[in-house]
C-alpha positions in Angstrom: -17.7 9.6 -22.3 -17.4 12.2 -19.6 -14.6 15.4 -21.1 -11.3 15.6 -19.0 -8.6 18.3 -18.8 -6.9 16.2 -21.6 -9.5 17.0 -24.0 -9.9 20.8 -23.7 -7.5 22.9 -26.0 -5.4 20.0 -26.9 -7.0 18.9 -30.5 -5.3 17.7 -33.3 -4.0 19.8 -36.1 -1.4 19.8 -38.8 1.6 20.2 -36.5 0.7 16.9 -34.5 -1.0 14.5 -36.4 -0.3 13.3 -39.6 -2.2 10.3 -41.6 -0.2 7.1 -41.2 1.0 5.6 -45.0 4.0 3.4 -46.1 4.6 6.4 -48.6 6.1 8.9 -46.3 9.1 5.8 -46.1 10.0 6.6 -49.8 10.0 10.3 -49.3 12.2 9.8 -45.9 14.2 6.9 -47.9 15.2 9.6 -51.0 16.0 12.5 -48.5 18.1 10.7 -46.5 19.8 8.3 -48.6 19.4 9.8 -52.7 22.3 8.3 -54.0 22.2 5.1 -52.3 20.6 2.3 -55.1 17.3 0.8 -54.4 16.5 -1.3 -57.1 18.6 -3.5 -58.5 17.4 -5.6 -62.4 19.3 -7.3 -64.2 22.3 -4.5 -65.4 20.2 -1.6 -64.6 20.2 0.1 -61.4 18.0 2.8 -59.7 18.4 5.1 -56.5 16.0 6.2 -54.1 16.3 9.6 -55.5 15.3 7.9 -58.7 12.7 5.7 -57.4 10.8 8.7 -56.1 10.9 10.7 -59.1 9.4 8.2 -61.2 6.9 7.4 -58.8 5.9 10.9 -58.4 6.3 11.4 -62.0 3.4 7.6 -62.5 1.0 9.3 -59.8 1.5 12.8 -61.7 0.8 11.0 -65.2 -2.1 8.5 -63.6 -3.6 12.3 -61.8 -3.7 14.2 -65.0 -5.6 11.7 -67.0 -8.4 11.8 -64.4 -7.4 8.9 -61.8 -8.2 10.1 -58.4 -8.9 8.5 -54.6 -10.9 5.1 -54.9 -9.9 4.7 -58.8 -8.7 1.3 -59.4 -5.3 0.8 -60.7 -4.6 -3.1 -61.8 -1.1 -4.3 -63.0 -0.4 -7.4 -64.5 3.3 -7.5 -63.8 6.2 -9.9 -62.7 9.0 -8.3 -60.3 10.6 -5.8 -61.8 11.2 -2.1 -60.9 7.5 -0.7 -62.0 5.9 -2.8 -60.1 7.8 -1.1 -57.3 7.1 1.9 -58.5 3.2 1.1 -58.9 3.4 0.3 -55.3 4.6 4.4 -54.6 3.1 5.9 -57.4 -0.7 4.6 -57.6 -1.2 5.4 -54.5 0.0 8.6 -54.2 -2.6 10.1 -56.4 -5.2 8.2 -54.0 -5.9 4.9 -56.7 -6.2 1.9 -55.1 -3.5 -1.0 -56.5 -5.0 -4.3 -57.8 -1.9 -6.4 -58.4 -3.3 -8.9 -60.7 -1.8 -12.9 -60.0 0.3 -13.6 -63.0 -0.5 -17.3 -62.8 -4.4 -16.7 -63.4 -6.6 -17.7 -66.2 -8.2 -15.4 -68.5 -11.7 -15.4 -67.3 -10.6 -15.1 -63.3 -8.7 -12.0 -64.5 -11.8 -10.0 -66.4 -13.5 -11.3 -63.2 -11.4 -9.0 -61.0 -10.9 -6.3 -63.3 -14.7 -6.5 -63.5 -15.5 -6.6 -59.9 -12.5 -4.6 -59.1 -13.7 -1.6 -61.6 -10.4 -0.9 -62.9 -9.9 2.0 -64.3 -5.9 1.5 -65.9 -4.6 -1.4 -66.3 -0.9 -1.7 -66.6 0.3 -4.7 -68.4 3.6 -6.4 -69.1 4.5 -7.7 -72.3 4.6 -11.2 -71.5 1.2 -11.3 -70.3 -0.1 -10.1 -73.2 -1.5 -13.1 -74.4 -3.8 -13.8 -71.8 -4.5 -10.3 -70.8 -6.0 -9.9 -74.6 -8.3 -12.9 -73.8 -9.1 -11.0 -70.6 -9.6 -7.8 -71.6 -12.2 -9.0 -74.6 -14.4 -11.1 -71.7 -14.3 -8.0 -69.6 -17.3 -5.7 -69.3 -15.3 -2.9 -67.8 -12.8 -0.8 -71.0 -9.4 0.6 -69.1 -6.9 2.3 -70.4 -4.3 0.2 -71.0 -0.5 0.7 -70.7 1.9 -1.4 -71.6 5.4 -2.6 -70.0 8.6 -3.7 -72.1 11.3 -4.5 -69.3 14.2 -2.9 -70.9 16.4 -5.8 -68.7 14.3 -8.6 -70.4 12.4 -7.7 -73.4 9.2 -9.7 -74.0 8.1 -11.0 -77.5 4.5 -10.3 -76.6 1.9 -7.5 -78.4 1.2 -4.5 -77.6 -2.1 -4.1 -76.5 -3.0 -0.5 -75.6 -1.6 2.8 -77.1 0.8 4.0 -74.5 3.8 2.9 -73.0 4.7 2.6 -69.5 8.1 4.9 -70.1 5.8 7.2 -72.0 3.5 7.5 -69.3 6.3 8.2 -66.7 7.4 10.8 -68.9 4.5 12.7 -69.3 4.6 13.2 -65.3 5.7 15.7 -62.6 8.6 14.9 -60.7 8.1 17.5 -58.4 4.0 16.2 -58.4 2.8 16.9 -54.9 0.6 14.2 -53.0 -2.7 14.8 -50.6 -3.1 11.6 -50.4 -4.1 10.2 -48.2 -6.8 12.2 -47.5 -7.7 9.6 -44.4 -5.0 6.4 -43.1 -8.3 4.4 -43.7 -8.0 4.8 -47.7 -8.2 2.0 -49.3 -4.5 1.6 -50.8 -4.9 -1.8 -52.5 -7.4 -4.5 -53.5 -5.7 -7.9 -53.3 -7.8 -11.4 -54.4 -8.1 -14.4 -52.4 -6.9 -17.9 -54.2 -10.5 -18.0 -55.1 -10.1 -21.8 -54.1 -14.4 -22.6 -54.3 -16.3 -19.4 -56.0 -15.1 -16.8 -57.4 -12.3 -15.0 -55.4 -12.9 -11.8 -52.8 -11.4 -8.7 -52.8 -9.4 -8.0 -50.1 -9.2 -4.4 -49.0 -6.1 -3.1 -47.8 -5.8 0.6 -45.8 -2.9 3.0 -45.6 -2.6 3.0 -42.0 -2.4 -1.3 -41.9 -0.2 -1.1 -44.7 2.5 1.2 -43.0 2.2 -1.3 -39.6 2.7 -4.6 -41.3 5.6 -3.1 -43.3 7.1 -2.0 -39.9 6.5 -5.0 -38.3 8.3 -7.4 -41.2 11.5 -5.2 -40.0 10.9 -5.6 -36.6 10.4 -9.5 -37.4 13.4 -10.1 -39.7 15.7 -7.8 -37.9 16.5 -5.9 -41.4 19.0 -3.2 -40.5 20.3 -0.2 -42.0 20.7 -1.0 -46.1 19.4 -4.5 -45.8 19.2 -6.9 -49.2 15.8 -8.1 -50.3 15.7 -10.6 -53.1 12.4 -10.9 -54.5 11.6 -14.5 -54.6 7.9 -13.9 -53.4 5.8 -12.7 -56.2 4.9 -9.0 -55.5 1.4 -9.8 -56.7 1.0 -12.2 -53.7 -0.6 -9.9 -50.5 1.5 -6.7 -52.2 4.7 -8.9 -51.5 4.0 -9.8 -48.0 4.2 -5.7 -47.9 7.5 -6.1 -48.2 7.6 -3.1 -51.5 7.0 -0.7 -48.5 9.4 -2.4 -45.6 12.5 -2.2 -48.0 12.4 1.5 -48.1 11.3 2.2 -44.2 15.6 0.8 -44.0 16.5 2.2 -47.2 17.3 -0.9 -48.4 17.6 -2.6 -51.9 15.0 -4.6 -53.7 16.9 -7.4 -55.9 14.4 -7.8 -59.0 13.8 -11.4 -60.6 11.4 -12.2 -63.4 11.2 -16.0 -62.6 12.4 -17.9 -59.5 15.6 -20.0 -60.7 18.6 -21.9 -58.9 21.5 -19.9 -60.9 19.6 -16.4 -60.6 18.8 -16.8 -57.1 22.5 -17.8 -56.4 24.2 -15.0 -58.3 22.1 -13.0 -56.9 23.3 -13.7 -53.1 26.8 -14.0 -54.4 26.7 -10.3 -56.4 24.5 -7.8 -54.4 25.1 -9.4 -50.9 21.6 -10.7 -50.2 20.2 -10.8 -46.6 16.7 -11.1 -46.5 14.1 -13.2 -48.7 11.3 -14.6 -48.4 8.8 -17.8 -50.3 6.9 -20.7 -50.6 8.7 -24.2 -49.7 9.2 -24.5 -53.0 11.6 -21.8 -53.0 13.8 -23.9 -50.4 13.4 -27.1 -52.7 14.8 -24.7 -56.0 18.0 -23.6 -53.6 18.4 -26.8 -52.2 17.7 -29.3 -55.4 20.3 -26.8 -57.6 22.9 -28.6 -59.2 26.3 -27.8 -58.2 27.0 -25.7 -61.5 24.4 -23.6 -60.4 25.6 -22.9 -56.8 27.8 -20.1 -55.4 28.9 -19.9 -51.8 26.5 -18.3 -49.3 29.1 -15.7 -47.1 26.5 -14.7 -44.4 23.3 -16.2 -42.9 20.7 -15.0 -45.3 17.1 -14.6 -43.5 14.2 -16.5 -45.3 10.6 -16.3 -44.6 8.6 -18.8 -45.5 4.9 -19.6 -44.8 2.5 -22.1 -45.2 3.2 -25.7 -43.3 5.9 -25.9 -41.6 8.8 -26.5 -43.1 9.8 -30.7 -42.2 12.6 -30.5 -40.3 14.9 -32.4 -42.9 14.6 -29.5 -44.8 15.2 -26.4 -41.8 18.3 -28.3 -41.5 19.5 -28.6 -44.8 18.4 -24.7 -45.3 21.1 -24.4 -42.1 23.6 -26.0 -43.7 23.4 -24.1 -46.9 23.6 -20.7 -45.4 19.4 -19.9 -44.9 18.0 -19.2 -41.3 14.5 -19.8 -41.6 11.3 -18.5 -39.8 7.8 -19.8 -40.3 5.4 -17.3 -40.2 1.4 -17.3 -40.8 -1.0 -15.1 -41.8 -3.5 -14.5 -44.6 -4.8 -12.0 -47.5 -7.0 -11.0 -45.1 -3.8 -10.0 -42.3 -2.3 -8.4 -45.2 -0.1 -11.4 -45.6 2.4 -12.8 -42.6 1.0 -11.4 -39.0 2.3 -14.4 -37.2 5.7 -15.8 -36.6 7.3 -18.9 -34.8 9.1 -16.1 -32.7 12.2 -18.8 -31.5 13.8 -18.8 -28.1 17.1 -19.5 -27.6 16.9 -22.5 -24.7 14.8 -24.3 -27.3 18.2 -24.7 -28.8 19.0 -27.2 -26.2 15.7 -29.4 -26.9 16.0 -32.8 -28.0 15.4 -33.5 -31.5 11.4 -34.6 -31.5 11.0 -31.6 -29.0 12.5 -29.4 -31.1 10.7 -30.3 -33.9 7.4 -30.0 -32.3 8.3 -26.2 -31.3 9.0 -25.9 -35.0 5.7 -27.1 -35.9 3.9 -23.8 -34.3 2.7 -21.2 -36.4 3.2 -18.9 -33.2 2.5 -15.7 -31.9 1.5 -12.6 -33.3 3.4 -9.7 -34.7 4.0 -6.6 -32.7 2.1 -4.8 -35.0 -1.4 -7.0 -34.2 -3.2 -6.5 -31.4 -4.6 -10.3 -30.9 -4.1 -13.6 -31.9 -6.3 -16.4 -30.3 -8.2 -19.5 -30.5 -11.9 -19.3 -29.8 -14.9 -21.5 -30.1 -17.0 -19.6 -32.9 -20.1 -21.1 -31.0 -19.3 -19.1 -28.0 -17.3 -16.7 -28.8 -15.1 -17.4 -25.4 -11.4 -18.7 -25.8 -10.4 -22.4 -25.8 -8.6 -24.3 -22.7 -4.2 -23.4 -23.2 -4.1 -26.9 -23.5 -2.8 -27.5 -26.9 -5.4 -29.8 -27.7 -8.8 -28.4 -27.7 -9.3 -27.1 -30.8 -11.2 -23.9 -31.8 -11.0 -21.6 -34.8 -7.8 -19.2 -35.1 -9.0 -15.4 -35.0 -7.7 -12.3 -35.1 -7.8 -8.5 -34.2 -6.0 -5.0 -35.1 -4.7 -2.4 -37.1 -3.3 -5.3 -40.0 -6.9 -6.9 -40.3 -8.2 -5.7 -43.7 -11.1 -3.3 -44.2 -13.0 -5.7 -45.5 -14.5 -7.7 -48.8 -15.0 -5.3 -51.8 -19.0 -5.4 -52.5 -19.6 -8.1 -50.7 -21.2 -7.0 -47.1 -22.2 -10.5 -46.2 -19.1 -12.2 -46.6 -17.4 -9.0 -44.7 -20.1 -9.4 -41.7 -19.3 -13.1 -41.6 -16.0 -12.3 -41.2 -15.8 -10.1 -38.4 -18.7 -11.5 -36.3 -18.1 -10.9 -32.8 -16.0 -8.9 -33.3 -12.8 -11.3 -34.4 -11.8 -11.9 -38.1 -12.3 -16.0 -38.5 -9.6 -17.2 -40.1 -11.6 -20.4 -41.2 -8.2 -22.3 -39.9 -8.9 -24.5 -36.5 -6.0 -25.0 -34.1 -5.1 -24.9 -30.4 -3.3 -22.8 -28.5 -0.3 -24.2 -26.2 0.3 -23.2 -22.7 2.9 -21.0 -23.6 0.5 -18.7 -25.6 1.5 -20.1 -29.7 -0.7 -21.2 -32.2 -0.9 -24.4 -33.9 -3.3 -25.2 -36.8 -4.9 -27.9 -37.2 -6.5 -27.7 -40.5 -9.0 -25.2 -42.2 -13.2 -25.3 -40.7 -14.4 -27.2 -44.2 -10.8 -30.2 -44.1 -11.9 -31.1 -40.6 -12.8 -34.9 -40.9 -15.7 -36.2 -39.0 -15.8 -39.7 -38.7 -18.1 -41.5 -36.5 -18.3 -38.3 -34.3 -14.6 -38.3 -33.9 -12.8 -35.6 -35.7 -9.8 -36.0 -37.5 -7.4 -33.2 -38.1 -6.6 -33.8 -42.1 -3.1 -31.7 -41.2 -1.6 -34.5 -38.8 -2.4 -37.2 -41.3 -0.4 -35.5 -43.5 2.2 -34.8 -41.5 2.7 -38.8 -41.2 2.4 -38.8 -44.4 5.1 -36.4 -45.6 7.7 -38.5 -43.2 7.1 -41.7 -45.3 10.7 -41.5 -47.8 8.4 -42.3 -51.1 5.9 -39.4 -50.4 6.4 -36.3 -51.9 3.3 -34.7 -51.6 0.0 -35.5 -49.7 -3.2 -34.1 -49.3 -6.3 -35.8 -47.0 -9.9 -35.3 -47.4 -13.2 -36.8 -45.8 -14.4 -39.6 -48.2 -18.8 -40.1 -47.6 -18.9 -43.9 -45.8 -22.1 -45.0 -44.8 -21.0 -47.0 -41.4 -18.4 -44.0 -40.3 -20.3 -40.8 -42.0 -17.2 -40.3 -43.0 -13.5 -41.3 -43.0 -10.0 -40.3 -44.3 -9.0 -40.8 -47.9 -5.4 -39.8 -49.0 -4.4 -38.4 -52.5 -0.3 -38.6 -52.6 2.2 -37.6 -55.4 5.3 -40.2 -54.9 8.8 -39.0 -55.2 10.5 -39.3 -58.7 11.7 -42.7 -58.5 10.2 -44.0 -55.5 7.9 -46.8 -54.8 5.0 -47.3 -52.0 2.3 -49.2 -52.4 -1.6 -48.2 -51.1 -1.6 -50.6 -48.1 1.9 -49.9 -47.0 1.1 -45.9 -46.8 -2.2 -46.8 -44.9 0.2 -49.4 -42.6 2.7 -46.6 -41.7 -0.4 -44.1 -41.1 -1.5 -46.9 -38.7 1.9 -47.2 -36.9 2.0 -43.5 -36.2 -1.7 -42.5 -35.5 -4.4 -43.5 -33.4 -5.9 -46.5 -35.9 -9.2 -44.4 -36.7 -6.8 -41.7 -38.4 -5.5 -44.1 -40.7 -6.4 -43.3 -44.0 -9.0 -45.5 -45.4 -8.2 -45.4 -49.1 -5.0 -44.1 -50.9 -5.2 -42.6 -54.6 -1.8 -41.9 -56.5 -2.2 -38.7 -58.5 -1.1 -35.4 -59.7 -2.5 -32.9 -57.0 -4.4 -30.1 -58.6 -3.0 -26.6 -57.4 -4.6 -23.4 -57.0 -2.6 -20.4 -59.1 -0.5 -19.8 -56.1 0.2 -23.3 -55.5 -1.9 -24.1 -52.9 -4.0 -27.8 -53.0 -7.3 -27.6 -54.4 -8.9 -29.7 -51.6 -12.5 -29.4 -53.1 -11.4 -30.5 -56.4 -9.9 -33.7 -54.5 -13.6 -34.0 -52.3 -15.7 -33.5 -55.8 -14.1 -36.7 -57.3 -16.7 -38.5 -54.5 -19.5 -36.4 -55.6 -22.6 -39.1 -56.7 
């Protein structure tokens, strides 16, 4: 590249570059607004200024006993002020955070803390149990700290020698951070679902870290002192990196241990919630609360939710009780949401089937990402904007992970051509927003035809009696293969085999009719996602 008069005596330096990290919105937070409370659990409350003392004073502590850049920090904790503070703190002495799934089973967590060679391992009381049974399966020996939540004390033993408030107080408050040394430090190593192997380390950098936290307050709207009720796990994608957004508005993180009706209404009701975010199951604990539980919803509370698109009985009943919802996609990988159904207003106007196919879209990409498209893997070219062709959804930017931890394969997979492959398939509409489809491997293939698992389901779900459905390719030796529904009816409800299968039939082309239905408890992934393969094995021989 030939040298301009741009590039002579114009070089970086202190004064004009600095390395990109969602810490410096802590520091910025505390200076601005010290007094101002940004964690509130249970009775106890913390302000910024205290929020960056103790995380300077947990990097201090974490620095002095020997953890540096690249150490692996893992903590096994619900959503409660440290894990906040493990989200400032480990990183500031250049440790990477592994925020452990508190849904897992022993021998997936000594796994990770295996593969993830952690170093500390910070543990909360109540997960003691099965962190004891992971800890003796584990090759790797950390030092372990333990966490009482002083708001809700656990009954669960001790397993290391030190304390977390112990370790807090053996730090520096006035600790000074280098870190990072480069925005392309790793800052956290998040597992995938682990849905068919073991899972994959996803590995998070400081510079993608500080964009997707900007670009969830672009996407929400959060303004000046915004409320963030923590009904996504923190473990989950570092909270969507929500931890770091919060503070970029100096706003306040609204703590809960586990994801009730009551809690979730007082919590509105008391603090003056405004933004949250969760599964759909989240919308079925707000709307399926009994009246005794409910409190009234003053202002129009922003929720984000991901996975399928919510069905629109439920977008309007999340209207009605005070929740303005917006669907966004995105993976591990994307460092959680990096897509959004980004709604515009004449859509407003659409007639009800209309408007319901608009909400169906995952959408378009985040500010923050730099493309979003649908491309045949084959070629490597972009499909027709028809909304029909299907291809495999890919992406491209800052908010695209580093990469698998020790796995170079799976990471050169990932990025062929230059893309990260999603695995899901979709199309892209005129317009320029994603739909999916289904994932590559739930793609049925049935006498050459392929059958989108995804809009089966989607007939599925409108029967009244279904309350959850998932579809898989059943091995038939005329068709190859052909569709086989597994569905969980509604408490109370009735539907017989052949009347689901009729109604498939009155709503799809007939070759997308499920063959066979199964009534049966769905098996679930930790984080509540369908364990397709478990589903597909029962076909096995």
């Amino acid at each position: 590249m030939a040298s301009t008069i741009y590039d002579v005596d114009l070089d970086k330096n202190p004064a004009n570059f600095q390395q990109l990290t969602p810490l410096a919105f802590l520091e910025r937070a505390a200076d601005v607004f010290p007094d101002r409370v940004a964690i509130v659990h249970g009775n106890a409350r913390e302000t910024y200024a205290e929020l960056r003392a103790r995380s300077h004073r947990l990097g201090s502590a974490l620095a002095a006993r020997g953890i540096g850049r690249g150490d692996t920090v893992a903590v096994m904790l619900a959503n409660t002020p440290a894990m906040i503070e493990a989200h400032y703190g480990v990183p500031m002495c250049g440790a990477v955070l592994n925020t452990l799934n508190t849904r897992l089973d022993a021998a997936t967590l000594a796994f990770i803390l295996d593969h993830g060679e952690a170093k500390v391992l910070i543990t909360d009381r109540e997960f003691s149990k099965v962190m004891a049974d992971a800890l003796a399966l584990s090759r790797v020996r950390p030092l372990v700290i333990d966490y009482d939540d002083p708001e809700f004390p656990q009954t669960g033993d001790s397993l290391g020698t030190l304390d977390y408030e112990a370790l807090i107080a053996e730090g520096d408050e006035a600790y000074t951070s280098e870190f990072p040394l480069d925005e392309w430090d790793a800052i956290s190593l998040n597992y995938t679902s682990g849905t068919t192997s073991n899972p994959k380390g996803v590995v998070y950098h400081h510079r993608g870290a500080y964009l997707l936290a900007m670009g969830n307050v672009l996407t929400s709207g959060m303004q000046n002192g915004a409320v963030y009720l923590w009904t996504l796990p923190m473990f989950h994608c570092n909270g969507w990196c929500f931890p770091w957004s919060v503070s970029v508005v100096a706003g306040t993180h609204v703590c809960l241990r586990q994801v009730r009706a009551a809690p979730i209404y007082d919590a509105i009701a008391d603090h003056g919630v405004t933004h949250m975010s969760g599964a759909p199951i989240v919308m079925s604990i707000i709307l399926n609360a009994k009246e005794s539980e409910k409190r009234p919803v003053e202002r129009a509370i922003t929720f984000f939710t991901a996975a399928a698109p919510p069905p629109e009985a439920v977008l309007a009943a999340m209207k009605a009780a005070g929740f303005a919802v917006t669907h966004l996609y995105g993976l591990t990988e994307t460092y959680g949401p990096a897509v959004v159904n980004e709604w515009q207003a004449d859509w407003d106007a659409l007639g009800a089937a209309e408007w319901a196919a608009k909400k169906a879209r995952q959408g378009v990409r985040y500010t923050v990402l730099a493309g979003l498209d649908v491309i045949d893997p084959e070629t490597m070219q972009p499909v027709p904007r028809d909304g029909a062709t299907i291809g495999e959804v890919m992406f491209r930017g800052n908010v695209v992970m580093r990469g698998y931890l020790k796995n170079p394969k799976a990471t050169a997979e990932a990025f062929a051509g230059g893309w990260f492959h999603s695995g899901d398939l979709g199309v892209m509409h005129p317009d320029g927003y994603v739909q999916l489809k289904d994932r590559s491997k739930d793609i049925i293939i049935s006498g050459g035809e392929n059958i989108s698992s995804i809009e089966v389901e989607d007939v599925l779900y409108k029967h009244p009696a279904v309350a959850n459905a998932a579809v898989v390719a059943k091995p038939d030796e005329k068709w190859g293969e052909t569709p086989c529904a597994f569905v969980e009816l509604r408490p109370g409800a009735e539907a017989t085999a052949e009347e689901l299968i009729a109604w498939c039939r009155q709503h799809l082309a007939h070759y997308k009719a499920p063959r066979h239905v199964v009534f049966s408890e769905l098996p679930r992934t930790s984080t509540g996602k369908i364990q397709k393969f478990r589903l597909r094995d029962q076909f096995k021989g």
